[in-house]
N, C-alpha and C positions, 0 to 999 in steps of 0.2 A: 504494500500500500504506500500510496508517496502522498505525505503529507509536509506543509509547510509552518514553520514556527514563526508569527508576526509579533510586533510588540503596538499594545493598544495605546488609546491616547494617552488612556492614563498611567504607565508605563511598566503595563503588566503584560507578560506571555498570551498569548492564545493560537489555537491551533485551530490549522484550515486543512479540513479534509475531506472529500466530495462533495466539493460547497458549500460545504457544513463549518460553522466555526466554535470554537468549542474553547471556557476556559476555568483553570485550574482551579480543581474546589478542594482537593485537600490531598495529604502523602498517607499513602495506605501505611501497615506496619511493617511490613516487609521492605518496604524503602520505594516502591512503586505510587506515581502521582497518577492521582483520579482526574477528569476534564469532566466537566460537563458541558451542554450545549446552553451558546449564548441567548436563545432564548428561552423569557424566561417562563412559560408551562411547558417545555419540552423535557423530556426526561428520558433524553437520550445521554449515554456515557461512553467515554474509552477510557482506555487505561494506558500507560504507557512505563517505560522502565524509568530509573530515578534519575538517567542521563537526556530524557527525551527525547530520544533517536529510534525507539525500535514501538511499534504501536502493539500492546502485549492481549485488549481483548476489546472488543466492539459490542456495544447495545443498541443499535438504531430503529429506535422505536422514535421517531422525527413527527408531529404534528404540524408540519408545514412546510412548506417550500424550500429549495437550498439558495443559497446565494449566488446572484452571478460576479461571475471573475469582474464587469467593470467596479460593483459597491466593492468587492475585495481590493480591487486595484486601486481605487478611489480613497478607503481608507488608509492602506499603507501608505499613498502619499501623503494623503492629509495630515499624517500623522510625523511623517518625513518632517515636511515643509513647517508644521508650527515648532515643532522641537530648534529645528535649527532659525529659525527667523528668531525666535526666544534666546538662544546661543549668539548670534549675533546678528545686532542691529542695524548694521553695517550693511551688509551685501543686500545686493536687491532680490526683489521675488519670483523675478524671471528667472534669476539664475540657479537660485534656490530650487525651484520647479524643476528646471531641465535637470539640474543634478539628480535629484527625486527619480526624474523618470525613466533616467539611467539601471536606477537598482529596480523598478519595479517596475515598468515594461509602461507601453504604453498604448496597447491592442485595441484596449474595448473603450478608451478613456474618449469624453467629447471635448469640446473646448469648453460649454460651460461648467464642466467638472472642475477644471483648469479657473477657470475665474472664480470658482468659490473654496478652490482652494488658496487664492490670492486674496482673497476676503479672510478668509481665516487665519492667514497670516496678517494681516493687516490689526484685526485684532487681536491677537497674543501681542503684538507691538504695543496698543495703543494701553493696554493694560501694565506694562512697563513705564509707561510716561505718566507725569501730572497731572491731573485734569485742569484744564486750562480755567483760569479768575471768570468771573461772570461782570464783574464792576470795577471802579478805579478802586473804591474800597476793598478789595477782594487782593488786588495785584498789591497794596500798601502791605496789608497783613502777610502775603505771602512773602514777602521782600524782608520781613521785620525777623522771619521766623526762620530764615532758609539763607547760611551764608552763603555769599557769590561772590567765587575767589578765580584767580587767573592760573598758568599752572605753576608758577611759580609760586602762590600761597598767597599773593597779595590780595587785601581787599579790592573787590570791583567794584560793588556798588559805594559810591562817596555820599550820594543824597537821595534820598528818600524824606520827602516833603508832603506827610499826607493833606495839612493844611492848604498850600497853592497848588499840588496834583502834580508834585515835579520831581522824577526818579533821575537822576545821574549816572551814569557807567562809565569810569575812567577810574584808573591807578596812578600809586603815586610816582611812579615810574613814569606814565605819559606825560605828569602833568609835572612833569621836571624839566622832561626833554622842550614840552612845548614851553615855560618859562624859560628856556637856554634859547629858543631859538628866538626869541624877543630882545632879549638882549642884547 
């Protein structure tokens, strides 16, 4: 039987095998781990050895349909793409994607499969960032609470004026050079 080991979003094992996907519900006593199937009234099981390599006994008692390879394909990437967008913020999503679709093939995949998993990377990003102020009063408080340094450690922000509404960003580093250059 050839079955395949994927790792879900949540960054757990699951097995895929005659479009069936199936995942770890517990280590028997003999050292063999149990699968179950991921949905959840089915009460289909296999078993397999404690290395996950050899499939040791099957129950397919399946109350429903098997998966097709593009949701399987779909999800390994999806699950590619947000991992690594989360890893780094950096690289863009296209290129993320193509890497993706390098390890998991790209057969049955459409293009809007492709755009919502650029969407999904888009948000594990924006979940990483700030949520942007709503008001000037919002941006004062967030300025008061949140140092803003250059890489060298110096302070950036110089003023923050919530009274006239007026924030500053310069160091004392510029504001030497530009008094040298008046001189």
């Amino acid at each position: 039987m050839d079955f395949k080991v994927i790792v879900t979003s949540k960054e757990k094992k699951c097995i895929c095998l005659d479009g069936f996907l199936y995942r770890f519900d517990q280590t028997l006593k003999i050292g063999d781990l149990s699968w179950r199937c991921t949905v959840k009234n089915c009460n289909a099981r296999i078993k397999t050895d404690s290395g996950t390599s050899n499939i040791l006994s099957q129950k397919n008692d399946h109350n429903h349909e098997q998966c097709d390879d593009r949701k399987i394909e779909r999800h390994q990437l999806r699950v590619y793409a947000k991992r690594k967008a989360a890893d780094d913020l950096t690289q863009r999503p296209s290129k993320i994607i193509r890497a993706g679709l390098k390890d998991v093939g790209e057969d049955s995949l459409h293009p809007k499969d492709l755009k919502s998993v650029s969407k999904a990377m888009y948000r594990v990003r924006r979940k990483s960032q700030p949520n942007l102020p709503k008001s000037r009063e919002e941006v004062h408080t967030l300025f008061e609470g949140y140092p803003v340094q250059t890489s060298k450690f110096e302070n950036f922000l110089q003023v923050n004026d919530r009274e006239n509404g007026i924030i500053i960003f310069t160091c004392t580093t510029n504001l030497e050079g530009e008094t040298r250059s008046f001189i």
